[in-house]
C-alpha positions as CSV (number, residue, x, y, z in Angstrom):
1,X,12.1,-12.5,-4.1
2,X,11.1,-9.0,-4.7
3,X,12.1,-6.3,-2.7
4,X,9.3,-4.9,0.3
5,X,8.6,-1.5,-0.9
6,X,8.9,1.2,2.2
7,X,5.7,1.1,3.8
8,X,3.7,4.2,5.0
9,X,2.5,4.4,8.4
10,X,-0.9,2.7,7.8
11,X,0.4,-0.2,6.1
12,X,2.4,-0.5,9.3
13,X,-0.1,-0.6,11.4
14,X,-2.4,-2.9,9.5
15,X,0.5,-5.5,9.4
16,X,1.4,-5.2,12.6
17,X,-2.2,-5.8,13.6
18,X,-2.4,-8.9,10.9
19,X,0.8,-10.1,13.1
20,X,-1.1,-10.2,16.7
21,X,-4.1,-12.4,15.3
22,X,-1.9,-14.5,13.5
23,X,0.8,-14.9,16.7
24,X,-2.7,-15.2,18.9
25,X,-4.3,-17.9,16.5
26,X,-1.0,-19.7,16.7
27,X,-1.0,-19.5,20.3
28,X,-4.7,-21.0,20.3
29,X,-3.1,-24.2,18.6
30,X,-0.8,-24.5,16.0
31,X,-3.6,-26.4,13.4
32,X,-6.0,-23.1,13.1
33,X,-6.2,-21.7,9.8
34,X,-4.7,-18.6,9.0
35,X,-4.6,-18.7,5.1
36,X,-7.3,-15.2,5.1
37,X,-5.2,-13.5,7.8
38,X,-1.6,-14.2,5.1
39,X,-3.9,-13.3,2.3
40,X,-4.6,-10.0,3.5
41,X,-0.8,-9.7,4.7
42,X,0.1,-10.1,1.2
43,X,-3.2,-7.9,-0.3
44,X,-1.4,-5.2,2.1
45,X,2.5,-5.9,0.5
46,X,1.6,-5.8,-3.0
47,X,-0.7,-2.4,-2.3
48,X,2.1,-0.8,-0.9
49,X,4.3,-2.0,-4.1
50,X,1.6,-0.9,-6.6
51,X,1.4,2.6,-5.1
52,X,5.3,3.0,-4.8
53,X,5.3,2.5,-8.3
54,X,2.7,4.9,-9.1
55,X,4.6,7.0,-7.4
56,X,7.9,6.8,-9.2
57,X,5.6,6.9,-12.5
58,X,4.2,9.9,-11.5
59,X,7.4,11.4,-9.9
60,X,9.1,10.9,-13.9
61,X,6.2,12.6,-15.3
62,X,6.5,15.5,-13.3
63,X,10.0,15.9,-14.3
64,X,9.5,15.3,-17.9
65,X,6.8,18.0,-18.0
66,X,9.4,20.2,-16.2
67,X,12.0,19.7,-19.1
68,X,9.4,20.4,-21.2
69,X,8.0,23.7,-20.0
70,X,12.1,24.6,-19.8
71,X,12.7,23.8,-22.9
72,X,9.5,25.7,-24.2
73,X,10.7,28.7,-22.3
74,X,14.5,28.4,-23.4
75,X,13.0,28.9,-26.9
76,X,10.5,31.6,-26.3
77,X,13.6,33.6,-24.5
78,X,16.2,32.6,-27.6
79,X,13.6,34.3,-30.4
């Protein structure tokens, strides 16, 4: 099982929302169907993972151009 990615506060809400129908549906009777309310639980999980890995990839870019523009300057100063 992969690990839930931290959730900002939207994704919050819009499971906690997707939570309520699916507890009230289940209160209706326990044979509704509730396969498009877990499909767009799940839709709203793997967002949040896709965007916290954007965000790590962009987070390592940033520091390699960092290194980079040291490094550039570290030799402009040696000459």
């Amino acid at each position: 099982m992969e690990k839930n990615p931290k959730f900002t506060v939207g994704e919050i809400a819009k499971l906690t929302w997707l939570t309520a129908r699916m507890a009230k549906r289940g209160i209706a009777s326990q044979t509704v169907y509730q396969g498009d309310l877990e499909r767009k639980f799940e839709r709203v999980i793997e967002s949040a993972r896709k965007r916290e890995a954007q965000e790590a990839a962009d987070k390592a870019e940033a520091e390699k151009a960092v290194r980079k523009a040291k490094a550039k300057a570290k030799a402009l100063k040696t000459k």
